[in-house]
N, C-alpha and C positions, 0 to 999 in steps of 0.2 A: 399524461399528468405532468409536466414539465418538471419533473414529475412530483411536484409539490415537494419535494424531496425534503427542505429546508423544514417545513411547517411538520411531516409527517415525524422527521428525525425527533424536534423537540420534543413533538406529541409521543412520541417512540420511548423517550428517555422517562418522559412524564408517566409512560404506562410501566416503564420499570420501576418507576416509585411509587405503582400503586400498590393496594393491599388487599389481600385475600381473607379468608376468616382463619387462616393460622398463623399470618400474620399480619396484628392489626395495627402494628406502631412500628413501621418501616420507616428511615430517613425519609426526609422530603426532599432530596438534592442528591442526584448523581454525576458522577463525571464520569464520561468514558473513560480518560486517563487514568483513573484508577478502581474502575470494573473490572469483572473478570481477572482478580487475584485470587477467589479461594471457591470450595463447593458454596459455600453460604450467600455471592454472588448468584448461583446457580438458581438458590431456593429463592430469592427476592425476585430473580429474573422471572421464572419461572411463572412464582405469583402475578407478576405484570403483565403476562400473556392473555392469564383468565380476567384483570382488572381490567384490560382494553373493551371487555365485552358489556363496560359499566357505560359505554358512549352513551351520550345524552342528544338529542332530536329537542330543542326547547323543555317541554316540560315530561317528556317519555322518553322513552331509546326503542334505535329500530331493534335494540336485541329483547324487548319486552315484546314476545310474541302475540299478546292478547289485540296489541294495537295493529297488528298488520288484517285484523278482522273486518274490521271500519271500509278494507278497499272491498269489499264481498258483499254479499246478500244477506249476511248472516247478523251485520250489527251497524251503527250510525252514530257518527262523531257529530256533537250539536257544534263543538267548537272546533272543528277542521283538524283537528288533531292530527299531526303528521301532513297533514294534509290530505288525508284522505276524501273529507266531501268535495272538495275543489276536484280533487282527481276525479273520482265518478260523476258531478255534475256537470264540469265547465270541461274535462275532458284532460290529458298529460300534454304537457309542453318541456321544452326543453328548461324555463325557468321558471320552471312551477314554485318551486320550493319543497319544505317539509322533507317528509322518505326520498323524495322521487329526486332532485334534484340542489335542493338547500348548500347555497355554496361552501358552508361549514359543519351542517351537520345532517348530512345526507346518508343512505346507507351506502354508497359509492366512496363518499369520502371516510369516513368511520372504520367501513371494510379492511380500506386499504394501509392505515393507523396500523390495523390490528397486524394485518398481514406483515407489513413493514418489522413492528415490531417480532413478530417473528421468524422472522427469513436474520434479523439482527440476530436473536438466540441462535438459532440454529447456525449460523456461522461462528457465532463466538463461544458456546457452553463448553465444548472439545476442550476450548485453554484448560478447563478446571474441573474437568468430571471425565471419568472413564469407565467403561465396563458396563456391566447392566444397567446401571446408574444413568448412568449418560445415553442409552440407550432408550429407556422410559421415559429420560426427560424429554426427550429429540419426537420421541413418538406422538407425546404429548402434546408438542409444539407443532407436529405433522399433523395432528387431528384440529386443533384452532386453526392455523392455514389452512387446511382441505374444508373446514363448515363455515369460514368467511368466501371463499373462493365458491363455495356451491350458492348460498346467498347469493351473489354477483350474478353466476350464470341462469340461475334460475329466473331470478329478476331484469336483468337488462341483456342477457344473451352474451353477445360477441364481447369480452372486455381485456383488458389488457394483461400478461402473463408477466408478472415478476416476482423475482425467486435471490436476487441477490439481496448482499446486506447494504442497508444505505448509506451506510460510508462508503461505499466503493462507489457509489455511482454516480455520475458526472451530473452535477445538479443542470445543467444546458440542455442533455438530453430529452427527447420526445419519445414517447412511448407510440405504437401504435396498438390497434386491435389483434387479438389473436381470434381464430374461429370457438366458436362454442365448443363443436370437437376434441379441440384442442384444450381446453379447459377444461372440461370435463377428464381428459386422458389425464391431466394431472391431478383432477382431485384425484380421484381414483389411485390412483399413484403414490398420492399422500396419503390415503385413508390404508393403502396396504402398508404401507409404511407402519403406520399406527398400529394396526393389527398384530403387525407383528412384534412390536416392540412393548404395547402394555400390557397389564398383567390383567391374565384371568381372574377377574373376583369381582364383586356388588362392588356399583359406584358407592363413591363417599366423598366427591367433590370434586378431584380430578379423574379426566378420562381415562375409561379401560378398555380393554376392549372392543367387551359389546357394546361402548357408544361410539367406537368410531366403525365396527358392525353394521349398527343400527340406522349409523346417518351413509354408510355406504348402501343400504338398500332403498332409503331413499332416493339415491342418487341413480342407483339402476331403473327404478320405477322412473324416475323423469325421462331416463333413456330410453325406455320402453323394452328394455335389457329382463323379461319378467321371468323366464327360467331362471337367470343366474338369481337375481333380487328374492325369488321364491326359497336357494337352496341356502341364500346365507342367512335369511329370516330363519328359516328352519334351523338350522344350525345354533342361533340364539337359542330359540324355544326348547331345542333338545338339549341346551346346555343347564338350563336348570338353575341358573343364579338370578334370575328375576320371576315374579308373580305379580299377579292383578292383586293390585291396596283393595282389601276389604270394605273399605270405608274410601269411595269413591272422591271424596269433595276436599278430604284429606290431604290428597294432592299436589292443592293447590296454595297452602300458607304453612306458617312455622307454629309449632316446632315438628309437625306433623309429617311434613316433607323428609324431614332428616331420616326419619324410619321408614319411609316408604318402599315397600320392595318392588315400587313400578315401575320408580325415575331412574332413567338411566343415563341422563346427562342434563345439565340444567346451570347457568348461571348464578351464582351463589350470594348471598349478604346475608349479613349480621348486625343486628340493631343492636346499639347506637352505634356501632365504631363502622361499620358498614350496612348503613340504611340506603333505602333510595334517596336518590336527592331533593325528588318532590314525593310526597306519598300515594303508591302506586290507589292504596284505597279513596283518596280524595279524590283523582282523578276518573276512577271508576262508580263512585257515590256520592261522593260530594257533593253539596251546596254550591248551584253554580257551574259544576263538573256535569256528572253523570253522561262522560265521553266513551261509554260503551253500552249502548243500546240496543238491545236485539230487535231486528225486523217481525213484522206479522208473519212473513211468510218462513222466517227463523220458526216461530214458534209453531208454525201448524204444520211443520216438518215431522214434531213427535209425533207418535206414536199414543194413544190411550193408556195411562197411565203410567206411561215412562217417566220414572222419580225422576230420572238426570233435568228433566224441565226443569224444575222446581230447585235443582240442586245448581242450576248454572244462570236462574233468571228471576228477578223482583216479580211481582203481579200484585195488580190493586188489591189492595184492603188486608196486606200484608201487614203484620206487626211484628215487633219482638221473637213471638214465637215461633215464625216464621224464619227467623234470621234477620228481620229490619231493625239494621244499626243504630236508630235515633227512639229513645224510650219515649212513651208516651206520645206515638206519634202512628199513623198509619200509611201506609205507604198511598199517597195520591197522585195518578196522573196530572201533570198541569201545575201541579206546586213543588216547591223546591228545585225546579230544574226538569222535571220529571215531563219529558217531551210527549204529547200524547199521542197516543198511536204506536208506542215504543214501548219496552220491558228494560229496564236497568241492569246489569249484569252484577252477577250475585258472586260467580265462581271465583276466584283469587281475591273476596275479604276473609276473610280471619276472624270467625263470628264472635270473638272474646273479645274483637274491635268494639267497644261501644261509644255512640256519640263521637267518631271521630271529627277530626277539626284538621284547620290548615297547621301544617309546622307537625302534625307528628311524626310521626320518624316507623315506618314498617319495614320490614325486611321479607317479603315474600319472594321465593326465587323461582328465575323465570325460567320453567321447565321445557327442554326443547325433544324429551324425546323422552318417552314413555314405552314401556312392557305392552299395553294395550292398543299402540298404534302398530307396532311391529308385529302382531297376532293381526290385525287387520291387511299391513302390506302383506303379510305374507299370501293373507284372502286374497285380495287384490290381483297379486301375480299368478297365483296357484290356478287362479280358476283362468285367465288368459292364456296359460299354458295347456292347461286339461280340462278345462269348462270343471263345474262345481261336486265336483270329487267331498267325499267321506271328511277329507282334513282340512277341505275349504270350510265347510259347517263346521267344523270343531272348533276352529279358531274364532269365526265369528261369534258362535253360540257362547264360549266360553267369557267373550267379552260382555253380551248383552245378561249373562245369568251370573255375573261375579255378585256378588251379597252386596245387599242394600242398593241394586239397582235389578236383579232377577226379572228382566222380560222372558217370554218366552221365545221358546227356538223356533229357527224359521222354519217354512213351511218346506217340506218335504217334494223334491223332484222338480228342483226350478233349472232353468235353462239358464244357459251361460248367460245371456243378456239379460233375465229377471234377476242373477246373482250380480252381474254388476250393478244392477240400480241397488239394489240389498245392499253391498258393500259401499256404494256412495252415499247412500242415505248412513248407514250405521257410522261410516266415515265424521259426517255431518253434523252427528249428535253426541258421539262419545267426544268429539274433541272441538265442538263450539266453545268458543273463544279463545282458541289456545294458536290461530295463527296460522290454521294451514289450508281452510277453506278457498281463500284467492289464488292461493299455489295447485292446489287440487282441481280446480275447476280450466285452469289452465292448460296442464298436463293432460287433464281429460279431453280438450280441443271442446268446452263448449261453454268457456267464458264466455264467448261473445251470445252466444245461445241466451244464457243464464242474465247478463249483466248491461247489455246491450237494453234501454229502452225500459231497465228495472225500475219499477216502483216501488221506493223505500217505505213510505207512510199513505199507506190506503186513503187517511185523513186528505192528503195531496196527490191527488193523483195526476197532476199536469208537470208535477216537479221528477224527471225520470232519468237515469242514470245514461251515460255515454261509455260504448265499446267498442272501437276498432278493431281488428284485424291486424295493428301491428299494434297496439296494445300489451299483446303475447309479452312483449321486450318492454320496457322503459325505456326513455331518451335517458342518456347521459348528461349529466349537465350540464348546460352551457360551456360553462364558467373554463370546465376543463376542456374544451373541445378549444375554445378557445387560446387558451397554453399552451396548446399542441399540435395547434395547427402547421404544416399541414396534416402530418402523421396521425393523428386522432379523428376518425369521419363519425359522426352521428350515426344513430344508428337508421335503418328505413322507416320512412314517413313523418320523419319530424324533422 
């Protein structure tokens, strides 16, 4: 990244003036020359760690989860959003744009903003903070670098390792790639860091913990690391500071989120002083919009009479009472936007939303990790390690019988390979559209299986998605490989 060093700095400065929900009227203008004089430096810095995860993608951010769905089976951007339909129709290139490669607001470039700006904190907070204090914050700052850096490797694999502050670094410098291995050995590294430094107790906006816990078991599951992944999910679970939200759909908008005892890590905003920049609801129902549409084959994934259908998807002849945001109106395939052959995605409006319009200003926050995924990874690894044991079913069951979605339990005496399809399918359904289908299918080794030749809209059945085999990874973008030549190599097959 030659290493964008210049562009990244300001953006760096720019995210230390951004604003969190405790503080919503932060100067607009800092100087290094005169940061890092007091704790209160600490707290604004601080703030600008979790502001960097406000990056904008055009009219989304890749840190709004629901959008990383559109690359999967699960849902369909009418308007390339991110670039997603490009990606699975025409296939990933190195100057695709959108997520994958966007010379300015790619999740490559975004990432590494963030990171930048916190490799700055953690070199500079020590001038003004000591002792447990400074400890929390450092950790805090170790869990935002360890879930940008797992994003990176997850997504494009081999990417480059940097850990110093960007004033120190020689803006001429070429970066080169570091192995995935290698990446990984640092999150990991950071994420214990973290662990040890935040405090045990229920999130309330910055990380504890159990969210940097919770994203290190993710990280084992991608490694296929499933004993250890299994012992520190357990370890959450036994600790007893999160439970499944009663009220499933709650989840997912304000003011409902704040009391949720599910989320346990989640990008934060507060309308008006921190709304999104576009509203995440226009984008997802809107007139014009309706950029999150779930697949046929999304829907006949449920189950007979699994409420979550209905609590995460529009269907014809929907009204009002249904949750359909436009009064006096019914929800019709073919009008308003309403792509046919598709379901509108229901989960993350905020059904008090009525009639919304361009220009409002919502504040739903974008939940990256949930009490109910961490009872599933735990599934997940538990039963790879000891096939479908007593505490495999508990966790699952516990997820499908939480109130106000009560399926029943599964069936009794399934084999390792029926409880994995179990655990992929309940995978599928408890957290459609929340982001982690494409990532899931990967790690499974049968993206190309699933995505390869997929048929989005039955309606078309000539129009069919493209999967490679080195797909697995993303190209880097261009733009940077270019800057860094020759030290920066593409990745295989692009």
């Amino acid at each position: 990244m030659k290493t964008r060093i210049i562009i990244i700095f300001i953006a760096m400065v720019a995210g230390l003036a951004s604003c969190k929900k405790l503080d919503v009227n932060p100067p607009d203008k800092l100087s290094t020359n005169v940061f890092w004089k007091s704790p209160t430096d600490a707290d604004l810095a601080l703030n600008g760690l979790y502001g960097t995860l406000y990056a904008q993608s055009g009219q989304i951010s890749e840190y709004a989860p629901m959008w990383w769905e559109n690359f999967s089976d699960n849902s369909y951007s009418q308007n390339n959003q991110g670039g997603a339909q490009q990606s699975l129709i025409a296939g990933l290139t190195p100057n695709i744009g959108g997520f994958v490669t966007d010379p300015g607001n790619s999740l490559y470039v975004n990432a590494y903003i963030s990171i930048a700006a916190t490799n700055s904190f953690l070199a500079n907070v020590g001038k003004v903070l000591s002792g447990d204090k400074l400890n929390q914050y450092k950790g805090e700052a170790y869990f935002i670098r360890a879930f940008n850096y797992f994003l990176l490797a997850e997504t494009y694999g081999n990417v480059p390792i940097v850990t110093a502050d960007p004033v120190t670094v020689d803006i001429k410098a070429q970066v080169s790639k570091s192995s995935r291995a290698d990446v990984l050995k640092m999150i990991e590294s950071d994420l214990d860091q973290a662990i040890t430094s935040l405090p045990d107790a229920k999130y309330a906006g910055h990380a504890v913990k159990a969210s940097a816990q919770g994203i290190k078991v993710r990280v084992l599951l991608f490694e296929k690391k499933y004993a250890d992944a299994a012992a520190l999910a357990k370890n959450i679970i036994d600790g007893g500071k999160f439970s499944l939200n009663s009220n499933y759909a709650s989840n997912f908008y304000k003011p409902d989120q704040s009391s949720s005892p599910e989320i346990m890590f989640s990008v934060q905003f507060q309308a008006p002083a921190v709304a999104h920049p576009f509203a995440i609801t226009i984008a997802i129902i809107g007139s014009g919009y309706k950029d999150l549409q779930g697949t046929q084959d999304m829907i006949n994934e449920y189950e007979p009479n699994d409420p979550r259908k209905t609590m995460t998807f529009f269907f014809p002849g929907d009204t009002p009472a249904q949750g359909w945001p436009y009064p006096n109106t019914v929800g019709t395939p073919g009008v308003n936007n309403w792509t046919v052959g598709f379901y509108p995605g229901k989960k993350w409006l905020d059904p008090k939303n009525v009639n919304p319009q361009p220009g409002m200003l919502d504040d739903q926050d974008y939940v990256w990790l949930r009490y109910a995924d961490i009872k599933l990874m735990y599934a997940e690894a538990q039963n790879e390690v000891a096939g479908p044991d007593a505490s495999v079913y508990q966790q699952v069951n516990e997820v499908r019988a939480r109130p106000g979605v009560n399926m029943p339990a599964l069936p009794t005496n399934l084999s390792q390979a029926d409880m994995r399809t179990r655990i992929q399918h309940e995978r599928r359904i408890e957290l459609a559209l929340e982001g982690f289908r494409y990532f899931d299918l990967r790690r499974w080794g049968i993206a190309k299986q699933k995505l390869n030749g997929f048929i989005q809209n039955p309606l078309t059945p000539n129009v069919k998605t493209v999967y490679k085999d080195n797909y697995d990874f993303w190209p880097l973008p261009q733009t940077e490989i270019d800057r860094n030549k020759p030290a920066l190599v593409q990745n295989d097959g692009y």
